[in-house]
N, C-alpha and C positions, 0 to 999 in steps of 0.2 A: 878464049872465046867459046869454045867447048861448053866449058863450065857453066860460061852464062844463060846457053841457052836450054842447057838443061835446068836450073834454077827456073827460067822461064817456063819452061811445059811444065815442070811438076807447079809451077804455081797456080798458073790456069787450069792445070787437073786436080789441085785442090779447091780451085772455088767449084767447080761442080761437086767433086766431092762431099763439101761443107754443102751447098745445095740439096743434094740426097738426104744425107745426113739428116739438116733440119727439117725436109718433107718427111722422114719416115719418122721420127720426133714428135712432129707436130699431131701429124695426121695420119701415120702409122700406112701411108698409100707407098705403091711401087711409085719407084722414081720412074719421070718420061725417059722413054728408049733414047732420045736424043741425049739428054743428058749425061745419061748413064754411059752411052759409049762417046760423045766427047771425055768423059773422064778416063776413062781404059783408052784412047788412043792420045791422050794427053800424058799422063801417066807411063804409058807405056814408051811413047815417043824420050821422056823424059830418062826414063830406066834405061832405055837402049843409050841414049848419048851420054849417060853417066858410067856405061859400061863399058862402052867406046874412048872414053877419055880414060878411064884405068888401065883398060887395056895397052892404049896407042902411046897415053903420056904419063903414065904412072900416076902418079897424084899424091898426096902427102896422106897422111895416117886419118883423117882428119874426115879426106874425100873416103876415103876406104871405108870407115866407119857408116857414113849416110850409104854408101853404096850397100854392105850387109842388112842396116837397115831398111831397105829402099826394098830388099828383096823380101825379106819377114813380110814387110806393109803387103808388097804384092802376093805372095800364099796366104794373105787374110783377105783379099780384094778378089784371088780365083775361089776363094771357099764362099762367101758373098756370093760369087755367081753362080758356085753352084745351086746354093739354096734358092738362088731365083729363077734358075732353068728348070728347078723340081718344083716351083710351085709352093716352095713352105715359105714361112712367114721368119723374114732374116735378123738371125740372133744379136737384140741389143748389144749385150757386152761385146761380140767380136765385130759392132762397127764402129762402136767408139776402140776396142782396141786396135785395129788396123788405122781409125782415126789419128789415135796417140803417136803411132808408131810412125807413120806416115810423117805429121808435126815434126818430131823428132829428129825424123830421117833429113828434113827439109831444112830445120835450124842448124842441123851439124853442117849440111852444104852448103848452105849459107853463109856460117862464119868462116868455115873452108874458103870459100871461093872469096869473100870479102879479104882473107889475111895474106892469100896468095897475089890478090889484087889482080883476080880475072875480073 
């Protein structure tokens, strides 16, 4: 059940994610504050119960793999914040790569979780 709900928050803190994403895309504007940190405490909520189930239930190679990835995504999402707490204008390529990685991170959990049948 663990699993599931982590699958869950990282979902929901990727559709803001994707949200951001396409406003700084479109229109190259700061994301709304709300937005932005529903995604870090969605995300974040998500990371903590992914680290929680490694920890408490181990998990297969599988769950291991999204969880290293899960963490890369996040030192791309606090470097993201830094550049927005300083006021610079935040570098495309590291938000599609934290983008990718993120994806990524969330397909390996996903089959994870679907093969272990959480």
């Amino acid at each position: 059940m663990l699993l599931v709900n982590a699958v869950i928050l990282f979902a929901i803190g990727a559709v803001a994610g994707l949200t951001m994403a396409a406003m700084h895309f479109r229109r190259r504007s700061k994301p709304r504050a709300l937005v932005a940190i529903a995604h870090g405490i969605f995300a974040a909520g998500g990371l903590a119960t992914l680290v929680w189930t490694v920890v408490k239930m181990g998990g297969d190679h599988g769950v291991q793999i999204a969880l290293a990835l899960f963490l890369v995504a996040a030192t791309g999402g606090f470097t993201l914040l830094s550049f927005h707490l300083r006021g610079r204008v935040l570098p495309s390529a590291l938000i599609v790569g934290h983008g990718l990685v993120a994806v990524t991170a969330f397909i390996v959990l996903l089959l994870s979780a679907v093969a272990l049948g959480a």
